[in-house]
MDAnalysis code that builds the backbone (N, CA, C; Angstrom):
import MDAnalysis as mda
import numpy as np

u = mda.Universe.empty(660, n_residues=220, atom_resindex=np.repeat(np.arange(220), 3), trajectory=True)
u.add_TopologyAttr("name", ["N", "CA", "C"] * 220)
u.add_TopologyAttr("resid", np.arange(1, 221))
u.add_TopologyAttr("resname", ["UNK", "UNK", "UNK", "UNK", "UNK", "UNK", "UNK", "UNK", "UNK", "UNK", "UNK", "UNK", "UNK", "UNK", "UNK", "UNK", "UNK", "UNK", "UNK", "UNK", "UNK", "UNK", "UNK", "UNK", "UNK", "UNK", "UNK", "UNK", "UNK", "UNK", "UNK", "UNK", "UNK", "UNK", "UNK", "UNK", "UNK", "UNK", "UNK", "UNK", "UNK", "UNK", "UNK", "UNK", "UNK", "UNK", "UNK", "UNK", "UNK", "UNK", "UNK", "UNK", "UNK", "UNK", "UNK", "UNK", "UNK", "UNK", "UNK", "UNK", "UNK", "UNK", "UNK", "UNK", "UNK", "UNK", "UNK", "UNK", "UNK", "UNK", "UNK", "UNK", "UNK", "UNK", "UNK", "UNK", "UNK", "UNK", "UNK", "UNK", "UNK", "UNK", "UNK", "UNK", "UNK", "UNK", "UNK", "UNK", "UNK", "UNK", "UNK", "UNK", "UNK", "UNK", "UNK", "UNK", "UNK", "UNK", "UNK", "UNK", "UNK", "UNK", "UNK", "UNK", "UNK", "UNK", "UNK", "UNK", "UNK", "UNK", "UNK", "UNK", "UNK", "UNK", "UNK", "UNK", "UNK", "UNK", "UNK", "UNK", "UNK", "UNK", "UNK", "UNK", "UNK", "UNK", "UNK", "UNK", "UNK", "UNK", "UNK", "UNK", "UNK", "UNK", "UNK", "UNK", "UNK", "UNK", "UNK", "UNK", "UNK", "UNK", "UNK", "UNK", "UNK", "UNK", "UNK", "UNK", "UNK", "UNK", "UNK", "UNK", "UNK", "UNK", "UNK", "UNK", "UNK", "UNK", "UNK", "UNK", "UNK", "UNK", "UNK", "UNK", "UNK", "UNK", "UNK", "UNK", "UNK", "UNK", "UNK", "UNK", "UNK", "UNK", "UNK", "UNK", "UNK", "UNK", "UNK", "UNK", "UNK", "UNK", "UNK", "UNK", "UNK", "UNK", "UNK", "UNK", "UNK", "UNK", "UNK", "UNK", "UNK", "UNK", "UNK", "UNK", "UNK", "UNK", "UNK", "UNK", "UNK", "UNK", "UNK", "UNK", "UNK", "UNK", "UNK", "UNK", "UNK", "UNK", "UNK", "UNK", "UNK", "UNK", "UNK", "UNK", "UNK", "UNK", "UNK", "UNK"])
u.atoms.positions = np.array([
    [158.549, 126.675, 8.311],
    [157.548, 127.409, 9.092],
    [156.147, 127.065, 8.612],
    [155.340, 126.576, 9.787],
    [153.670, 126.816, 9.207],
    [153.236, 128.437, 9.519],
    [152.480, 128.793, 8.549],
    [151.746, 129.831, 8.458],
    [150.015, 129.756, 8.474],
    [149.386, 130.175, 9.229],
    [147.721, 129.462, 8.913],
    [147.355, 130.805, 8.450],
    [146.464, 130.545, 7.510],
    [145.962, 131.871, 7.115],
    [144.398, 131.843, 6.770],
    [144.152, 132.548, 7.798],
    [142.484, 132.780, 7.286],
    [142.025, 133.499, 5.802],
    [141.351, 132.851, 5.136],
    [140.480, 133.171, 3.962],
    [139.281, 134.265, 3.972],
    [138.845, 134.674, 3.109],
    [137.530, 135.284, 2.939],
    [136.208, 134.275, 3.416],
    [135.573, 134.466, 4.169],
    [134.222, 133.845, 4.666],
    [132.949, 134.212, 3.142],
    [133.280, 135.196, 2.142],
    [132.727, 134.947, 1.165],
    [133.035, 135.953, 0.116],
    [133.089, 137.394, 0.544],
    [133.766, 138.820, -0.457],
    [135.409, 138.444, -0.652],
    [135.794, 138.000, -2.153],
    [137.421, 137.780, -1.921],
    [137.932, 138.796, -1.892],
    [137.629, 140.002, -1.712],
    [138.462, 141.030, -1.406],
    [138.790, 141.084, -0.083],
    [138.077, 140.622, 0.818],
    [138.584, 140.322, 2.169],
    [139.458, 139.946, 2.746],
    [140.479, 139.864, 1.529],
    [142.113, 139.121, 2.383],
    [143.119, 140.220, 2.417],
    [144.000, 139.727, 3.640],
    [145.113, 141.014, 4.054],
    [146.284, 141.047, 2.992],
    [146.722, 141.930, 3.023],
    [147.844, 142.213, 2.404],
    [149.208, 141.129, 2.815],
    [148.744, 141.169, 4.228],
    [149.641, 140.253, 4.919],
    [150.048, 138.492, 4.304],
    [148.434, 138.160, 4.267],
    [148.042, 136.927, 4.275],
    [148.398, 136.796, 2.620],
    [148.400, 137.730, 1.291],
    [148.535, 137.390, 0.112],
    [150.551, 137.609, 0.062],
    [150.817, 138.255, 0.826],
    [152.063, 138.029, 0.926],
    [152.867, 136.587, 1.040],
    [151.950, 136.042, 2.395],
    [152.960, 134.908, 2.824],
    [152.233, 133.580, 1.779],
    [151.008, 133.586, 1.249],
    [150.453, 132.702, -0.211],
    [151.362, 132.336, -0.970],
    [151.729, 134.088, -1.454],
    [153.217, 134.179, -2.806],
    [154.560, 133.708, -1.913],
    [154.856, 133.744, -0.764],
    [156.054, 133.118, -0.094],
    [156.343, 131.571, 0.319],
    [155.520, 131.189, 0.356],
    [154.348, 129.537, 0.245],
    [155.780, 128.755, -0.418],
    [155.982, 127.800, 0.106],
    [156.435, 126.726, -0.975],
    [155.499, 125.791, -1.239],
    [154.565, 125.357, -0.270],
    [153.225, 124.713, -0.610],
    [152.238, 125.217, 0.425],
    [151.141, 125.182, -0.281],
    [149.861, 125.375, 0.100],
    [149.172, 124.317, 0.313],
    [148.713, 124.023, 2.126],
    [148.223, 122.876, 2.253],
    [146.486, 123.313, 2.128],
    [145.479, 123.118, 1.521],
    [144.170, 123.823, 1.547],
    [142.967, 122.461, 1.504],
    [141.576, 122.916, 2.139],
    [140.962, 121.978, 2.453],
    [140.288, 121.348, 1.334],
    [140.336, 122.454, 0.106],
    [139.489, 122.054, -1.145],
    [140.453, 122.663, -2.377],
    [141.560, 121.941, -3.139],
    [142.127, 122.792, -3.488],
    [141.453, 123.362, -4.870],
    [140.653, 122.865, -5.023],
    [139.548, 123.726, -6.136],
    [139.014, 125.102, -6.113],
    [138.132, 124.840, -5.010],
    [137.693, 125.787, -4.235],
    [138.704, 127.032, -3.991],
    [139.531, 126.887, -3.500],
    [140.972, 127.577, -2.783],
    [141.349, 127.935, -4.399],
    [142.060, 127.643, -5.484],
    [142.639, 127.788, -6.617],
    [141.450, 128.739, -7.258],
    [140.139, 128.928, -6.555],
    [139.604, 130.631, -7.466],
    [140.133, 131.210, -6.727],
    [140.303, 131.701, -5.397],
    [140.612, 132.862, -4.420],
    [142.697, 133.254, -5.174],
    [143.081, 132.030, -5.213],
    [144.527, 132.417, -5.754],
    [144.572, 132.783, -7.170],
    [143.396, 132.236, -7.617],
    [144.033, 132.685, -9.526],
    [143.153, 134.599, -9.336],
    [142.314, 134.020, -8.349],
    [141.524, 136.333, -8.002],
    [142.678, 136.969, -7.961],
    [144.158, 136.501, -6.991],
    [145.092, 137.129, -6.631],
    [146.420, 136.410, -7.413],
    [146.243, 136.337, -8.492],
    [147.331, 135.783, -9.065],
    [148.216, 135.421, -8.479],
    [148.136, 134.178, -7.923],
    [148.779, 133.133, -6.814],
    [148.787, 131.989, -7.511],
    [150.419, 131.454, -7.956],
    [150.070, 130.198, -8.403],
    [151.198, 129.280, -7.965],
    [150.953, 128.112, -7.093],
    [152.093, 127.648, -5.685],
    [151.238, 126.354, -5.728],
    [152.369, 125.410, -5.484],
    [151.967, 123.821, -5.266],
    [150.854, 123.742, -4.317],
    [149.979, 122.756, -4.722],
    [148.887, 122.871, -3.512],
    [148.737, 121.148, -3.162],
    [148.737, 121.070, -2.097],
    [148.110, 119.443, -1.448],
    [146.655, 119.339, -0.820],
    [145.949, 118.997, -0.688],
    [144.856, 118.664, -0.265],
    [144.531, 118.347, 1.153],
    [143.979, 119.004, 2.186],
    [144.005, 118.626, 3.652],
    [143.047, 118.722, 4.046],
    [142.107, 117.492, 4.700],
    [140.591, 117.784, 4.921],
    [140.492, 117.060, 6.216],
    [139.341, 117.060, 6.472],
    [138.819, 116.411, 7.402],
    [139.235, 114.985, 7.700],
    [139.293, 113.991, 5.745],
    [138.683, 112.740, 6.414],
    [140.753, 112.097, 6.236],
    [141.794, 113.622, 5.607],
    [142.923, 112.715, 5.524],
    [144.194, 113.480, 6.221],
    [143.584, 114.313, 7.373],
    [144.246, 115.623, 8.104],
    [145.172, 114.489, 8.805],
    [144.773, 113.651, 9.462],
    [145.684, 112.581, 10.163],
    [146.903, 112.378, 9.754],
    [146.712, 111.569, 8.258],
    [147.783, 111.261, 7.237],
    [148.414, 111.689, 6.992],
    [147.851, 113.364, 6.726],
    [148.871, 113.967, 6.130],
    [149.812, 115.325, 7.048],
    [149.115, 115.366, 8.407],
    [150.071, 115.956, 9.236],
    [151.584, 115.731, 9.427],
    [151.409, 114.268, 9.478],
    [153.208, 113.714, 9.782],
    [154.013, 113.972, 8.392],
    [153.531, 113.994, 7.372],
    [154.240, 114.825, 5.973],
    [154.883, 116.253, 6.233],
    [153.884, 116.631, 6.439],
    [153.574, 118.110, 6.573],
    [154.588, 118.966, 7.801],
    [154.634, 118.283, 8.609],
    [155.968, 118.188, 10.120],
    [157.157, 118.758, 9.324],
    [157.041, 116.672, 8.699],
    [158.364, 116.588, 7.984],
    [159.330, 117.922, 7.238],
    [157.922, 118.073, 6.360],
    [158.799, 119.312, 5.760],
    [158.871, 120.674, 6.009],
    [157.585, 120.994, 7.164],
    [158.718, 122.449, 7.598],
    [159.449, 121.886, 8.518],
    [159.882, 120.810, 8.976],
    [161.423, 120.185, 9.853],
    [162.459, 120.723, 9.351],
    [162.282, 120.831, 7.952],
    [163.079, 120.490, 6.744],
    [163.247, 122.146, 6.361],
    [162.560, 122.978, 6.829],
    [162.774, 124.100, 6.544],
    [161.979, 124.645, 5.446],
    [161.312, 124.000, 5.302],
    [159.525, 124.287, 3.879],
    [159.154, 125.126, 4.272],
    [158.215, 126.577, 3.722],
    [157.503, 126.984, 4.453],
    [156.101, 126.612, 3.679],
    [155.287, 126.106, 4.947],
    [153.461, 125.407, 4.146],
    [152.843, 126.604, 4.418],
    [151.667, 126.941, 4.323],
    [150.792, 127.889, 4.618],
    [149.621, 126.820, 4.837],
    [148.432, 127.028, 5.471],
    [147.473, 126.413, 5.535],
    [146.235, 126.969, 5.742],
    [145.768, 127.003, 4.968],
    [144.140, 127.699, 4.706],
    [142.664, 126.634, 4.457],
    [141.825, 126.944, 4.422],
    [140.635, 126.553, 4.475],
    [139.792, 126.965, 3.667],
    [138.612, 126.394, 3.690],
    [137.603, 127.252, 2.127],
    [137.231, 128.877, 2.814],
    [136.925, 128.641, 4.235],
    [136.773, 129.931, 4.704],
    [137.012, 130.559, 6.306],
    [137.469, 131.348, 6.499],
    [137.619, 131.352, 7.771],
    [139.034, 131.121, 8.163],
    [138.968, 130.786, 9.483],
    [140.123, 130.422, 10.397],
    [140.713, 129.103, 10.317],
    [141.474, 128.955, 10.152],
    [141.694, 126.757, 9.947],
    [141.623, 126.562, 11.157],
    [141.288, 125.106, 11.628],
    [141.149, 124.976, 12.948],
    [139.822, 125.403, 13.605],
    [139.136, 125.982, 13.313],
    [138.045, 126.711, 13.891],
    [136.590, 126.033, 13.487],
    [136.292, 124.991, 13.953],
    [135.420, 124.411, 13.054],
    [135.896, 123.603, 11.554],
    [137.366, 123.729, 11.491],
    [137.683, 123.447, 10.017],
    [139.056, 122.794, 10.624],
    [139.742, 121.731, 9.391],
    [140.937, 121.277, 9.926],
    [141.803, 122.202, 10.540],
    [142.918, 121.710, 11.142],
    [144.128, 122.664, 10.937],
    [144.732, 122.543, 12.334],
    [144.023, 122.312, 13.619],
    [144.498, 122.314, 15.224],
    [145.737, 121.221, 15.204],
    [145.062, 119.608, 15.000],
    [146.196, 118.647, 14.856],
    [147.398, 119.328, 14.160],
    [147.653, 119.456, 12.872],
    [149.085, 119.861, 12.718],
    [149.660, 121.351, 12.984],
    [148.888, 122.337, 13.960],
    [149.638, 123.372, 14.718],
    [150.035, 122.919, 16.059],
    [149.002, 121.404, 16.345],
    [149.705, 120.654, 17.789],
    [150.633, 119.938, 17.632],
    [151.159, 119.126, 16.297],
    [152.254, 118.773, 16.051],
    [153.413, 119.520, 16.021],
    [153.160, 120.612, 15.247],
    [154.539, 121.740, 15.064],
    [154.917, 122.092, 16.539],
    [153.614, 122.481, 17.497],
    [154.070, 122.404, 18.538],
    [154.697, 121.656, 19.454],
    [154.439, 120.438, 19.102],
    [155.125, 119.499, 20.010],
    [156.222, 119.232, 19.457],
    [156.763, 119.371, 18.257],
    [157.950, 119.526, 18.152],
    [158.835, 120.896, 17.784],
    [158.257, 121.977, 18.376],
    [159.002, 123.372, 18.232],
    [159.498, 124.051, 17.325],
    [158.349, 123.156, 16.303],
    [158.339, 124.306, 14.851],
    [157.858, 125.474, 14.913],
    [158.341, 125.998, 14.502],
    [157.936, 127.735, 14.088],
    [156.251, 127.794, 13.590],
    [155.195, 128.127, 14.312],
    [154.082, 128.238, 13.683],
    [153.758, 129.807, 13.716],
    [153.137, 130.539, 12.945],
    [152.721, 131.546, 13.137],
    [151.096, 131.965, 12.047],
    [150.341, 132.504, 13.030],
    [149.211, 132.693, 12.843],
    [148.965, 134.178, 12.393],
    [148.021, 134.243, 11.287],
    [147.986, 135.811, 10.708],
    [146.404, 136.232, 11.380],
    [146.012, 137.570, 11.517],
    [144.279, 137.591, 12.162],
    [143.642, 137.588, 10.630],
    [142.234, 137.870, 10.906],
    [141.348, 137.896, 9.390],
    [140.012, 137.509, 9.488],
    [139.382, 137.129, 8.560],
    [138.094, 137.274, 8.486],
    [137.537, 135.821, 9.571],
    [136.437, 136.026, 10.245],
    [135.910, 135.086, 11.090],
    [134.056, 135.106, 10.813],
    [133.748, 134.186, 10.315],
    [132.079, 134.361, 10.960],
    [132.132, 134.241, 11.811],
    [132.191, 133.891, 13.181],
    [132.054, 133.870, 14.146],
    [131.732, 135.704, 14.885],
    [133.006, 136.363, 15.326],
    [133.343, 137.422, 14.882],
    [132.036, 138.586, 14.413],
    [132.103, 138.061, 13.428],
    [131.302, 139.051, 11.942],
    [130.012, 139.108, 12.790],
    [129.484, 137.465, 12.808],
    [128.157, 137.473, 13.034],
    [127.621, 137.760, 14.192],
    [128.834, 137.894, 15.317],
    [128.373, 138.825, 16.853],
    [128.287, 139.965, 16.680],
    [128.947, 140.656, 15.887],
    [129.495, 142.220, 16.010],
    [128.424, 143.192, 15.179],
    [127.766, 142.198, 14.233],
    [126.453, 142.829, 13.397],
    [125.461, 142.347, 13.491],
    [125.273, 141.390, 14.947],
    [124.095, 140.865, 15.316],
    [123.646, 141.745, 16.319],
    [123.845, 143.062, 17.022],
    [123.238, 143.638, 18.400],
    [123.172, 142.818, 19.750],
    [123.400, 141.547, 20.208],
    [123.271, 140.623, 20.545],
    [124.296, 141.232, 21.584],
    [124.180, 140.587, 22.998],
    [125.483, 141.106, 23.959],
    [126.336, 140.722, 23.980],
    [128.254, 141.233, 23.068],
    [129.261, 140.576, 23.077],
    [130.436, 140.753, 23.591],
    [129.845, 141.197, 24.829],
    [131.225, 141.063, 25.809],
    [131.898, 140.080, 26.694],
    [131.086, 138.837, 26.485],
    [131.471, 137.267, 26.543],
    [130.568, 136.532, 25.210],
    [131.183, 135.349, 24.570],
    [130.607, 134.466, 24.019],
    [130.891, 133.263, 23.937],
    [129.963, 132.110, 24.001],
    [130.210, 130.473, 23.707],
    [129.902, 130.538, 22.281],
    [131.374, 129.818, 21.599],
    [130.906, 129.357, 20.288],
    [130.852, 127.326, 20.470],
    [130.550, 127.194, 20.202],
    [129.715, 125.955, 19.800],
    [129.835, 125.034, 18.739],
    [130.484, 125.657, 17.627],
    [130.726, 125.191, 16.436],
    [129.588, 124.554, 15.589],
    [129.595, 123.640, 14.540],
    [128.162, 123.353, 13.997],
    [127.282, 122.489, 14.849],
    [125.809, 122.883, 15.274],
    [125.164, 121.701, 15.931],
    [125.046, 120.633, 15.149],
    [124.677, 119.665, 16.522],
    [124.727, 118.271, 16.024],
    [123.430, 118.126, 15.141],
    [123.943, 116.860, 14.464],
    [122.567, 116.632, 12.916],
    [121.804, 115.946, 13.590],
    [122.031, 115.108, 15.237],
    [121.027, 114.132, 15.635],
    [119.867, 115.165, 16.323],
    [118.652, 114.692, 16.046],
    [117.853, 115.726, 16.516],
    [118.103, 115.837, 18.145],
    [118.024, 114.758, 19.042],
    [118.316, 114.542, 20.791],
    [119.362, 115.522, 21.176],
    [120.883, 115.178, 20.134],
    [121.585, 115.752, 20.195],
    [121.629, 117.311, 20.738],
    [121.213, 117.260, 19.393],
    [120.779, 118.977, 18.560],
    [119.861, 119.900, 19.767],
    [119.033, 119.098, 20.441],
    [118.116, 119.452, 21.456],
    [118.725, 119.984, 22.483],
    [119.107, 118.712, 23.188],
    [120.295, 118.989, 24.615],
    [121.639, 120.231, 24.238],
    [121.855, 120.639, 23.284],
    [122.564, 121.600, 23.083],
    [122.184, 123.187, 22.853],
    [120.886, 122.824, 22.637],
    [120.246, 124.350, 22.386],
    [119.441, 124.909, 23.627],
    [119.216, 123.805, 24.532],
    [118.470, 123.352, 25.751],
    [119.664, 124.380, 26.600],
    [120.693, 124.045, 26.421],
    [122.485, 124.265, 27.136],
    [122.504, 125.969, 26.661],
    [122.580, 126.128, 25.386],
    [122.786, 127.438, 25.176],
    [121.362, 128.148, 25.924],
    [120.204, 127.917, 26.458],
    [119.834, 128.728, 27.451],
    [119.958, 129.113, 28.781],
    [120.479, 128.810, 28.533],
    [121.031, 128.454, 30.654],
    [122.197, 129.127, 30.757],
    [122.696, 129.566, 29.254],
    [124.134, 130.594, 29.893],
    [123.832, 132.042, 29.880],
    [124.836, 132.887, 30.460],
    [124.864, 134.400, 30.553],
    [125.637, 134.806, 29.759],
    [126.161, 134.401, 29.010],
    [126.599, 134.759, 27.376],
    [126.247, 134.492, 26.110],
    [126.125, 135.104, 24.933],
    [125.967, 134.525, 24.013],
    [126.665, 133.664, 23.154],
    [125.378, 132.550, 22.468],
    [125.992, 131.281, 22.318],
    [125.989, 131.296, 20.314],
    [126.601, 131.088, 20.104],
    [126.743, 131.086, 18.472],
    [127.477, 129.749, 17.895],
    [126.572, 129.513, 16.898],
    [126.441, 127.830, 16.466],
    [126.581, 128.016, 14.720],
    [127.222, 127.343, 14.080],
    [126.726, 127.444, 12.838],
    [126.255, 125.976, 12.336],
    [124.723, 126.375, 11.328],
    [123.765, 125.727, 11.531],
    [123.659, 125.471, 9.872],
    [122.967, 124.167, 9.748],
    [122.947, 123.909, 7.476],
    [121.361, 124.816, 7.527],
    [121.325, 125.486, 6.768],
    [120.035, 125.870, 6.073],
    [119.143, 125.037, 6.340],
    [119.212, 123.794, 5.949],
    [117.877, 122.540, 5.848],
    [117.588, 122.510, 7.596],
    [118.105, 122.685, 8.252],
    [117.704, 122.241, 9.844],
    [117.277, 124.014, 10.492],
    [117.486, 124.919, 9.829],
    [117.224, 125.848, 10.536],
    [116.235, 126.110, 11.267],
    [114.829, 126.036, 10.202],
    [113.546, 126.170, 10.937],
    [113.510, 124.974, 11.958],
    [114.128, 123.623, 11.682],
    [113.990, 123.048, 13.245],
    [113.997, 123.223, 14.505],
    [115.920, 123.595, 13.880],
    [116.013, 124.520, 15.331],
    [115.776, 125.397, 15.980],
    [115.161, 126.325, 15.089],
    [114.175, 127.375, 15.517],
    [113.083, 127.043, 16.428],
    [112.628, 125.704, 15.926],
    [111.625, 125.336, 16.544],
    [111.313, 124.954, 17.724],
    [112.627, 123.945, 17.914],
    [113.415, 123.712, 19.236],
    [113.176, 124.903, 20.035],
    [114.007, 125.876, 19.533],
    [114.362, 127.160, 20.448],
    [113.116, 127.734, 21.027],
    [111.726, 127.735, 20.255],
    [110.285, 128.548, 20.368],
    [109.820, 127.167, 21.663],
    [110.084, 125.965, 21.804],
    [109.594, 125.280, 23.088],
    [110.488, 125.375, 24.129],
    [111.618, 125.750, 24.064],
    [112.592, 125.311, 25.256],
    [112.726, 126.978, 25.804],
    [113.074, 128.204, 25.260],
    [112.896, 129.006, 25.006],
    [112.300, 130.074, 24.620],
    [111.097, 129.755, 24.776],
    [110.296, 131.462, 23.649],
    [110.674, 132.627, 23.785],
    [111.337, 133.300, 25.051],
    [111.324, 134.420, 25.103],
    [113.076, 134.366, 24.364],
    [113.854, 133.757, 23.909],
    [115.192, 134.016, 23.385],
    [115.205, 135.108, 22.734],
    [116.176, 136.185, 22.678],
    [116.668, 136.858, 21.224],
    [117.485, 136.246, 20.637],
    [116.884, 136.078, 19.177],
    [117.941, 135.102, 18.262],
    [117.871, 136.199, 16.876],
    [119.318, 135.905, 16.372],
    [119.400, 136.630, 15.305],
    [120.334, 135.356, 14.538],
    [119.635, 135.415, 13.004],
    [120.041, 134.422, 12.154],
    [121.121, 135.188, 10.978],
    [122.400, 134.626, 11.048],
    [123.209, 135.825, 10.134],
    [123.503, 134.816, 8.894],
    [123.010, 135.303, 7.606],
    [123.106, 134.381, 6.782],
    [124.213, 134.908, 5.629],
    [124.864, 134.057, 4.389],
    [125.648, 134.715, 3.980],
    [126.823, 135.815, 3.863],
    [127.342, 135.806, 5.074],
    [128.215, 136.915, 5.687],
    [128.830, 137.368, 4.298],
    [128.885, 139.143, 4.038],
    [129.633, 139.631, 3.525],
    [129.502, 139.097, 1.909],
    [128.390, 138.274, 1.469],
    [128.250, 138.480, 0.050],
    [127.330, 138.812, 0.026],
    [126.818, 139.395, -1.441],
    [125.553, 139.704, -2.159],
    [124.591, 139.992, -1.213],
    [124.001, 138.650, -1.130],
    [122.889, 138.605, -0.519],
    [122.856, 138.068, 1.742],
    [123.586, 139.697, 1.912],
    [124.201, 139.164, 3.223],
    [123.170, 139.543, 3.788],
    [122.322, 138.857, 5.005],
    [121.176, 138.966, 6.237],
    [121.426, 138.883, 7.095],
    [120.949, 139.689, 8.017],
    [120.605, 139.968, 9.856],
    [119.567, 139.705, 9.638],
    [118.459, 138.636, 10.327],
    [117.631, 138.807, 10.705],
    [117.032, 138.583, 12.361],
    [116.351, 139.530, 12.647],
    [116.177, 139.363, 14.428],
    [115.179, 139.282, 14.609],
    [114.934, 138.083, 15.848],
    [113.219, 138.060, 16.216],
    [113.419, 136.985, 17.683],
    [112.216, 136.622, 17.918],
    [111.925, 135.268, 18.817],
    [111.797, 134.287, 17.940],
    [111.861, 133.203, 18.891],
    [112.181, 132.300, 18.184],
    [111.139, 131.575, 17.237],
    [110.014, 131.302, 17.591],
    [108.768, 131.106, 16.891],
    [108.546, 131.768, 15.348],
    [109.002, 133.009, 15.584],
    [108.879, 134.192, 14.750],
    [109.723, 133.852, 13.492],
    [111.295, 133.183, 13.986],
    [111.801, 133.333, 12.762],
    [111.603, 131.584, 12.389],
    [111.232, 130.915, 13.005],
    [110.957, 129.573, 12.704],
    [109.665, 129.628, 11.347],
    [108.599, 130.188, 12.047],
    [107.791, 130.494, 10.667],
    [108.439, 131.078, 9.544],
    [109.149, 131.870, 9.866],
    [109.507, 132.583, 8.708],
    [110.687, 131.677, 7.492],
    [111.259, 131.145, 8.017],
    [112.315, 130.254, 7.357],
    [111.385, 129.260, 7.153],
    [110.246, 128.635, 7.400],
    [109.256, 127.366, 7.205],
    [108.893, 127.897, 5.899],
    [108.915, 129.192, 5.792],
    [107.859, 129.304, 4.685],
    [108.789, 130.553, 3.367],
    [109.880, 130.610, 3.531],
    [110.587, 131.364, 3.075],
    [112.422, 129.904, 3.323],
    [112.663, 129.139, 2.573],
    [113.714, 128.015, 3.132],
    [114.850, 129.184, 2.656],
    [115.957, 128.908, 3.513],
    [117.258, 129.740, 3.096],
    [118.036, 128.949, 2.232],
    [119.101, 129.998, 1.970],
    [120.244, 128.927, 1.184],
    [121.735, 130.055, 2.027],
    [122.611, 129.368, 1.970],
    [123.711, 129.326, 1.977],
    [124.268, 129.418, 3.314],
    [125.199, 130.200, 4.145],
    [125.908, 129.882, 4.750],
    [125.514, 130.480, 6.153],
    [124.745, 129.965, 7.221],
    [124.300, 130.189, 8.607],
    [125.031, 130.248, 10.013],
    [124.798, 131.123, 10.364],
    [125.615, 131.386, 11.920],
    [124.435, 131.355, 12.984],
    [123.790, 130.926, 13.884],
    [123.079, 130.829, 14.349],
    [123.375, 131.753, 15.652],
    [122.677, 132.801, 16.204],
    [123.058, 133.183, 17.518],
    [121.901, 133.571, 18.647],
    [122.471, 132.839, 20.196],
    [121.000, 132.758, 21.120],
    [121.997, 133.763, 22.331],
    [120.850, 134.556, 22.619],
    [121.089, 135.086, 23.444],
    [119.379, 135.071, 24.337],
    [119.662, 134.939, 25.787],
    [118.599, 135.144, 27.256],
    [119.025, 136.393, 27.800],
    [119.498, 137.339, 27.813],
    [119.665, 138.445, 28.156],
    [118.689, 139.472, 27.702],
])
């Protein structure tokens, strides 16, 4: 059986009872960083074979991974944070299991995505997520250009270093947007901040962020 299990987006107390259950039931743990991943298990005294599954060797190592819940393994598959699959590996080998009628089962749990609509005020009774914008600036443009033109809100997650860009973007294509910038979900130093777009472009120009950004545009 695959099991995907969403992680803490940053407070490790944020994991289900559920999800530390099926960890300890694990015969291996496929995870995107197993460094990273090996603090959250030694927090929960979790200690289970781990393989490595990322971005640049998810290909490779899907057809392994088949193999052995074929075989009756059970993998679990997690990510540094979040949902696997969601912006993060993990879709390819739940489309494999599917195409060959392995048992997959999915646990719910922590999402920025989620988090950063629900404590942004922002209107969320439809939303486009977007996943991270593009690093090319043209790119990056024509996509933020796109998130004005819809009647839902659009949520992007964005690196710190490009924020005030795109802010900036947003204050010409857009001025009148409500944008709220959700930074650090759920640790320490967790932020809402809400404004137009100009507004928070200065403000991040002259104040640079650090850590982990959800970007959200709403025209409503």
């Amino acid at each position: 059986m695959l099991t995907v299990i969403p992680t803490p987006i940053g407070n490790l107390q944020d994991i289900t009872l559920r999800a530390l259950e099926a960890l300890r039931a694990a015969d291996v743990i496929a995870a995107e960083d197993t460094r990273h991943s090996g603090i959250l298990l030694h927090h929960h005294g979790i200690s289970k074979p781990m393989i490595s599954f990322h971005e640049h060797n998810e290909t490779g190592k899907t057809a392994s991974l088949v193999e052995e819940i074929a075989q009756g393994r059970k993998v679990a598959l997690i990510t540094d944070a979040g949902m696997p699959g969601i912006s993060d590996p993990g879709f390819r080998l739940v489309r494999a299991c599917r195409e060959r009628d392995l048992p997959v089962t999915v646990l719910p749990g922590p999402s920025a995505v989620v988090t950063a609509l629900a404590g942004s005020g922002l209107p969320s009774d439809s939303f486009y997520f977007g996943g991270f914008l593009p690093v090319k600036s043209g790119q990056r443009r024509n996509e933020l250009e796109a998130a004005t033109t819809r009647e839902e809100t659009s949520i992007y997650f964005e690196s710190p270093y490009r924020l005030a860009k795109s802010l900036g973007v947003l204050a010409e294509v857009a001025p009148d947007a409500s944008v709220c910038v959700a930074r650090e979900l759920s640790k320490k130093f967790e932020e809402y901040r809400r404004g137009k777009p100009a507004d928070l472009a200065a403000h991040y120009d002259a104040h640079p962020p650090k850590g982990e950004i959800t970007l959200l545009i709403s025209t409503k």
